[in-house]
Every structure is written in C-alpha cells, then in structure tokens.
C-alpha positions in Angstrom: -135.9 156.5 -54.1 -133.8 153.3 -53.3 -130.7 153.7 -51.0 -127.3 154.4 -52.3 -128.7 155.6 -56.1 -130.2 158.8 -55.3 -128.2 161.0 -57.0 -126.9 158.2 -59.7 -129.9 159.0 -61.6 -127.6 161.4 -63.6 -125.2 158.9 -64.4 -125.2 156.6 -67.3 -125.6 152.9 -67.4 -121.9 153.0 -68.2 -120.5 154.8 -65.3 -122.8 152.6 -62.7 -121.6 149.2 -65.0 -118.5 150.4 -64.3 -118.5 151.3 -60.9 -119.6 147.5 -60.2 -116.5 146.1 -62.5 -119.1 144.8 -65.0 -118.8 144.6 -68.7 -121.7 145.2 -70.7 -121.8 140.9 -71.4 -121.5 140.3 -68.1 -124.4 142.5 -67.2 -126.1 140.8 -70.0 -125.8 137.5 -68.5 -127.1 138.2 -65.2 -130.0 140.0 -67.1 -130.1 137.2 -69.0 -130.4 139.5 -71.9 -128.3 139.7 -75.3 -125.1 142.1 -75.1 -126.1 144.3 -78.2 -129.3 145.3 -75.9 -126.9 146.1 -73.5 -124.9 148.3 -75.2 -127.5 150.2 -76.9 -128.7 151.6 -73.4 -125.2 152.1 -72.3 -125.1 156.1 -72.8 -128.5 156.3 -71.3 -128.9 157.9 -67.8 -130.8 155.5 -65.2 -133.6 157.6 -65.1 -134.3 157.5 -68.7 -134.5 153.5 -68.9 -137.8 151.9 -69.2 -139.3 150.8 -66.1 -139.2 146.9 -66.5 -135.8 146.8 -67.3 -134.9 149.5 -65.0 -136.3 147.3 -61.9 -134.0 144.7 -63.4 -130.8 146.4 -63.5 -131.0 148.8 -59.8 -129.9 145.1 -57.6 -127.5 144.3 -59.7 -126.3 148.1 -60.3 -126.4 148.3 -56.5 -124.5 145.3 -55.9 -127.5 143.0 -53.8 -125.7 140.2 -55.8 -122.7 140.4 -54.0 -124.9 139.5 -50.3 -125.2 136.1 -51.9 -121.4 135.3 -52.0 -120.8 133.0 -49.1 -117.0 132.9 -49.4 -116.6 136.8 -48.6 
C-alpha cells in the first residue's frame, strides 16, 4: 500500500479532507474537478473510490503538495 494510508482505507473522504484542513471546493480545485463531485464521494471510504480518481486524490490526501511550499 502507499505509506502513511494503510489503515485510512476505513476512513471516509471526509475524515482524510479534513485531516488535511481541506474543504470539499478546495479539494475540488486542486482536482480540478467541480465541488458537487466532490461532495457526492464525501461519505465514501478510500477504498471504495474508483481507481482514476482514487490515484488523483492519495498525494493530495497525503499532503505531497505541501513538499512544494518553498517558504516552509
């Protein structure tokens, strides 16, 4: 499995959004996806998402987009 989501295969999109301090738009925007898509997989657990957009949202759910922050 990846590191650091192992066992956050049980949790829902919502819990791992939240654990990042995201809102489901601004998860959108870095998907570059609509909000309402969002949302509608929000009370889905990880393991349950389809497979494209699942490859999509692990970085981001992991946090690989804070490496790029210079300024830190």
């Amino acid at each position: 499995m990846f590191f650091g989501l192992k066992f956050q295969d049980k949790k829902t999109l919502k819990e791992l959004r939240k654990n990042q301090n995201l809102t489901a738009k601004e998860l959108a925007d870095k998907l570059k996806l609509d909000t309402v898509e969002i949302l509608k997989i929000d009370d889905q657990r990880l393991k349950d998402i389809p497979e494209p957009l699942k490859a999509k949202l692990i970085p981001i759910l992991r946090g690989d987009y804070m490496d790029n922050m210079t300024w830190l």
